[in-house]
C-alpha positions in Angstrom: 0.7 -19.5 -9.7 -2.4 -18.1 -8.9 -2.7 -14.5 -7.9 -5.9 -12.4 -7.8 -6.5 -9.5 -10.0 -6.2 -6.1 -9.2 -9.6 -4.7 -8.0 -9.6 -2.1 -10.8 -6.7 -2.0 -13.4 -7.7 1.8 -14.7 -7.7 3.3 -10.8 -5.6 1.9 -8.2 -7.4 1.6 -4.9 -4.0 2.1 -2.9 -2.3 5.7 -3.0 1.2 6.1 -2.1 2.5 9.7 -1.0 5.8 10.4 -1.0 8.5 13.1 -0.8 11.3 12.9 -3.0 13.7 9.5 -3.5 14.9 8.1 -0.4 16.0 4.6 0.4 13.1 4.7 2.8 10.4 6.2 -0.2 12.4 3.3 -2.5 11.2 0.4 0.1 7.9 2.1 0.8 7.4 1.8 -3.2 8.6 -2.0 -3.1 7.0 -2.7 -0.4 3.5 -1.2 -1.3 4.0 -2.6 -5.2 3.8 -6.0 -3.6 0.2 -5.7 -2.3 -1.1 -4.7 -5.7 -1.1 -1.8 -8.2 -0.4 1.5 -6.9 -0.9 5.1 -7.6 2.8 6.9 -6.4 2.3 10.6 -5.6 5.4 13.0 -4.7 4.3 15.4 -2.7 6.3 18.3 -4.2 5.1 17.5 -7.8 1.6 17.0 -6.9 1.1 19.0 -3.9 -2.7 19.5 -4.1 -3.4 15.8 -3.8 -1.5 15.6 -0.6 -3.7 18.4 0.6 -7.0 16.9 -0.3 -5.7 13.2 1.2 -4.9 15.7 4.3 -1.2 13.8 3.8 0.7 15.2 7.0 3.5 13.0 7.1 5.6 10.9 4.8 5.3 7.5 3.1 1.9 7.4 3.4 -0.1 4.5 2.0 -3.9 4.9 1.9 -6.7 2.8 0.3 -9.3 4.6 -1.3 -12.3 2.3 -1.8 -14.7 1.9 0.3 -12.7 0.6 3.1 -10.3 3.5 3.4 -7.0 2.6 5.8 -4.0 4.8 6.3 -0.5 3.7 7.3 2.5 5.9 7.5 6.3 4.7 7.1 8.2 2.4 5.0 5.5 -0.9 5.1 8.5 -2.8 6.3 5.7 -5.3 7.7 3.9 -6.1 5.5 1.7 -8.8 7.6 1.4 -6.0 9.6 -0.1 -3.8 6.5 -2.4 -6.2 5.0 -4.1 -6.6 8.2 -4.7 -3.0 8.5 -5.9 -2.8 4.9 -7.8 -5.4 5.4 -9.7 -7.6 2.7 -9.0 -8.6 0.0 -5.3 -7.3 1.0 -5.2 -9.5 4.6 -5.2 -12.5 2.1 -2.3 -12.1 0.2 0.6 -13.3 2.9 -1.8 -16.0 3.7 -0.6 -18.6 1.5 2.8 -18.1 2.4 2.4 -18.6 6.5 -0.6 -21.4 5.7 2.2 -24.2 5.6 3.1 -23.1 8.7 -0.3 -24.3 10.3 -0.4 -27.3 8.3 0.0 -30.2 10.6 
């Protein structure tokens, strides 16, 4: 059960704003947790970092190394989401569509 290792434990590259406790904030927050580790910011306690993220809407998921991405809503796909994040993110559903391919 090989998974790979978070690309830095102490600061999660992926921010997730949110606004309050919805079922849709609830399956953005499952949904992102499955990519990785992720910082969760509620707007209303933390408004200042929604401002400097220019945060306009809610969920918002946004990667904040050096390949910065943005996707708003609930990351319901989340094929969809990894390849907009890109690497090393686009390779973590991989494994479980490669038997598909597999002759």
């Amino acid at each position: 059960m090989a998974t790979a290792p978070p690309p830095s434990p102490q600061t999660p590259v992926l921010r997730l704003f949110v606004l309050g406790q919805s079922e849709t904030v609830r399956r953005a927050i499952a949904n992102a947790r499955t990519l990785g580790p992720v910082e969760v910011i509620d707007v209303r306690d933390d408004p200042g970092a929604a401002e400097a993220a220019r945060i306009l809407a809610t969920p918002t998921l946004i990667r904040t190394d050096d390949t910065p991405a943005r996707i708003v809503g609930d990351l319901r796909d989340l094929d969809a989401v990894r390849a907009h994040l890109g690497p090393p993110y686009d390779a973590l559903g991989a494994e479980n569509h490669h038997h598909h391919d597999d002759p």
